[in-house]
N, C-alpha and C positions, 0 to 999 in steps of 0.2 A: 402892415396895412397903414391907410393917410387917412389924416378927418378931413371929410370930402368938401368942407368950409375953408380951413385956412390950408390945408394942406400938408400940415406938420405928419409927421409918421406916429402913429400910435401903438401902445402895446395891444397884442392881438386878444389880451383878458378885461384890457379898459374899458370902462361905459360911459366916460366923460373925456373929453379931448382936454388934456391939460393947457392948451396955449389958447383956445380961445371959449373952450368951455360946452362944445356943443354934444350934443347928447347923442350916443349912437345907438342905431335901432339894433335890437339884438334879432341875433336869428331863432329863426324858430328851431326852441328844441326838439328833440325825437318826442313825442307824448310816450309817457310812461302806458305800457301796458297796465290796463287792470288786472292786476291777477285775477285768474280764477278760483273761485271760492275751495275750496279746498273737499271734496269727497269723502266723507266718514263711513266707514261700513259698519252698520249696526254689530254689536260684536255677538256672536251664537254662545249659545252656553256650549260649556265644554260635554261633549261625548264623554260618557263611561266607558271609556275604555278597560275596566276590569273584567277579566274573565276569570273565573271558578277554577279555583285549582282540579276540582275534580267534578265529574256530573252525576249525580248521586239516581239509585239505580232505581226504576219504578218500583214503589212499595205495592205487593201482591197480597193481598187476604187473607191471613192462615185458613187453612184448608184443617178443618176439625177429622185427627183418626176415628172412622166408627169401628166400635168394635165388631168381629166378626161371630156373630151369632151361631151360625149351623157350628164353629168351631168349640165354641164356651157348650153348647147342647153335646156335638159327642163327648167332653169332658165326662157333664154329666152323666150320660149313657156309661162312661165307662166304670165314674165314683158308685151308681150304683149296683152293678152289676158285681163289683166290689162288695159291696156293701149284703150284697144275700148272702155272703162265706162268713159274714160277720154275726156275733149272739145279735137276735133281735127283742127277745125276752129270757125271763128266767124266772122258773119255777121253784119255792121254796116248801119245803116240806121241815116240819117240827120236828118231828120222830121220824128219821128212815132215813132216806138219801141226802138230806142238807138241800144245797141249791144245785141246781141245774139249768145251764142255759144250753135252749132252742137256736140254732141260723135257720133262715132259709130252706138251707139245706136240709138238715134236719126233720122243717116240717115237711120235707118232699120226700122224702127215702124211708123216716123211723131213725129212732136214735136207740139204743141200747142201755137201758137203765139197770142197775145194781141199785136192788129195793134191800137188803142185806140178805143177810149167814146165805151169800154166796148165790144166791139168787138174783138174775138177773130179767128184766124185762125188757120187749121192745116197742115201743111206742105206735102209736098208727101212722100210715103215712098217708098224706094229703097232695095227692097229684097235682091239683090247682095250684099249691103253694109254689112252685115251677114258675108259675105264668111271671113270677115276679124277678124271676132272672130271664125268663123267656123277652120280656117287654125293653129292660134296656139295649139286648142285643138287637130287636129288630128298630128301636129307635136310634140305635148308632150306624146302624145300615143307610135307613132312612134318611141321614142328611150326610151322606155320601154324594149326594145330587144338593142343588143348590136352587132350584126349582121353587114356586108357590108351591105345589102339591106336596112340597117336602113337610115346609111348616105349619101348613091344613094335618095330613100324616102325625106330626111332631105333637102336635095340640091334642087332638082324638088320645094318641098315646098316652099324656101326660095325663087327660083326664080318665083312662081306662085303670091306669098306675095309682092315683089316687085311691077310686072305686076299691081295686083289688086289696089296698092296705087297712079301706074302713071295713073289705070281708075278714079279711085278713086279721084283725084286732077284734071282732065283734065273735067271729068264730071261736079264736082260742080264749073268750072270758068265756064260750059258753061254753067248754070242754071244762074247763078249770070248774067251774059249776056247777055242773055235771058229776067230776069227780070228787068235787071237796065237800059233800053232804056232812063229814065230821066237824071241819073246818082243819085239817093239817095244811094245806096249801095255799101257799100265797103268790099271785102273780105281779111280775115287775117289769113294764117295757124299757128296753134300753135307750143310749142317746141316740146309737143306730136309726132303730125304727122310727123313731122322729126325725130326723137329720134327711133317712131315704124319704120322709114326706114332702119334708121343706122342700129337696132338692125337684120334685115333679112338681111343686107350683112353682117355681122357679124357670124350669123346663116350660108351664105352659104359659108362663105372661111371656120369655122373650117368642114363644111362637108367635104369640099374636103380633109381639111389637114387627115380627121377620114379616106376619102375613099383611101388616099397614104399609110397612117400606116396599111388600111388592106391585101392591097397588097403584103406589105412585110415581113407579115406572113406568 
C-alpha cells in the first residue's frame, strides 16, 4: 500500500508513513464478540443409588399356642378312672388283720378279710362307690365333641365328682366309727384319694375357662 500524501509505499502493519510522517487511519477491526456469560447448572445432590442386598421379610406377630383343653380334661378322665383301681384308704387294726387297703373297687364289690385262725370275712359292698369310676368314663365321652355343651357337661361332672368324694370320705369315717367302739381301728386316706380330688377341681376351672373361650366366639 502508498501513503496517500507523498506517495511513498508503505508497510501494510505501519501507522506512520516513514518519508513524510503522516498518520494512517487504521481500519476498523472486527468488534470483539462479548462473550456470553458462561451457564452454571446448579449442581443436584448425588442420588442414593444403594440398594439393599437383601429385602428383609415382613415381621408377623407370634401367634401364642393355646392349649387344648377338651384334650388335657380327657387325660384327666382317663388318670382318674385309673385312679378307682388304685388303694384310696387303709384301715389299720391293732390286734387282728394289721393294715388293709380299700380301691374303689373294693368299696363297690366287698373285699375279703382274713380276721385270723383262718377265718375270713367279707366286707359290705357300696354300689354308689361305682359312680366314682362311672363319672370319669362318661366325662371322657363327653368331650369327644368339642361343643359349649361339652364344657357346661364337663363342669356339672366335675362338681358331681367332688360331691361324690366329700360322700365318699364322710361315709367311710362313719363306718370306721361305727365299728371302732373299742378303738382297735384306725383310718388313713391315701395320696390317691387326694390327688383324684385335686384332679376334678382341676377338671372344673379349665371347664369354665373352655366355657369363657366359647363365648367369645
Amino acid at each position: 500500500m502508498f501513503c496517500p500524501k507523498c506517495g511513498v509505499q508503505k508497510a501494510d502493519d505501519a501507522l506512520i508513513c516513514a518519508n513524510c510522517g503522516n498518520k494512517f487511519k487504521v481500519e476498523n477491526e472486527p468488534q470483539q464478540q462479548n462473550p456470553q456469560p458462561q451457564q452454571y447448572q446448579t449442581p443436584q445432590p448425588p442420588q442414593n443409588q444403594f440398594q439393599p442386598p437383601y429385602q428383609q421379610a415382613p415381621i408377623t406377630p407370634e401367634t401364642k399356642i393355646k392349649p387344648n383343653i377338651g384334650l388335657i380334661i380327657k387325660i384327666i378322665a382317663v388318670v382318674l378312672a385309673i385312679l378307682f383301681f388304685v388303694p384310696m384308704f387303709t384301715v389299720s387294726c391293732s390286734g387282728g388283720f394289721g393294715k388293709i387297703s380299700f380301691s374303689g373297687l373294693d368299696c363297690t364289690i366287698g373285699k375279703s378279710i382274713n380276721v385270723g385262725f383262718g377265718v375270713s370275712e367279707r366286707t359290705e359292698s357300696y354300689l354308689h362307690a361305682g359312680l366314682l369310676l362311672l363319672l370319669p368314663i362318661i366325662l371322657f365321652i363327653t368331650f369327644l365333641s368339642k361343643s359349649k355343651s361339652a364344657y357346661i357337661a364337663g363342669l356339672i361332672l366335675s362338681i358331681v365328682g367332688l360331691i361324690l368324694f366329700f360322700m365318699f370320705y364322710s361315709e367311710v369315717n362313719r363306718i370306721l366309727v361305727a365299728e371302732n367302739s373299742d378303738g382297735m381301728y384306725s383310718l388313713k386316706f391315701s395320696p390317691a384319694f387326694y390327688f383324684s380330688m385335686i384332679l376334678y377341681v382341676i377338671s372344673g376351672i379349665l371347664c369354665m375357662v373352655g366355657v369363657s373361650e366359647k363365648r367369645r366366639l
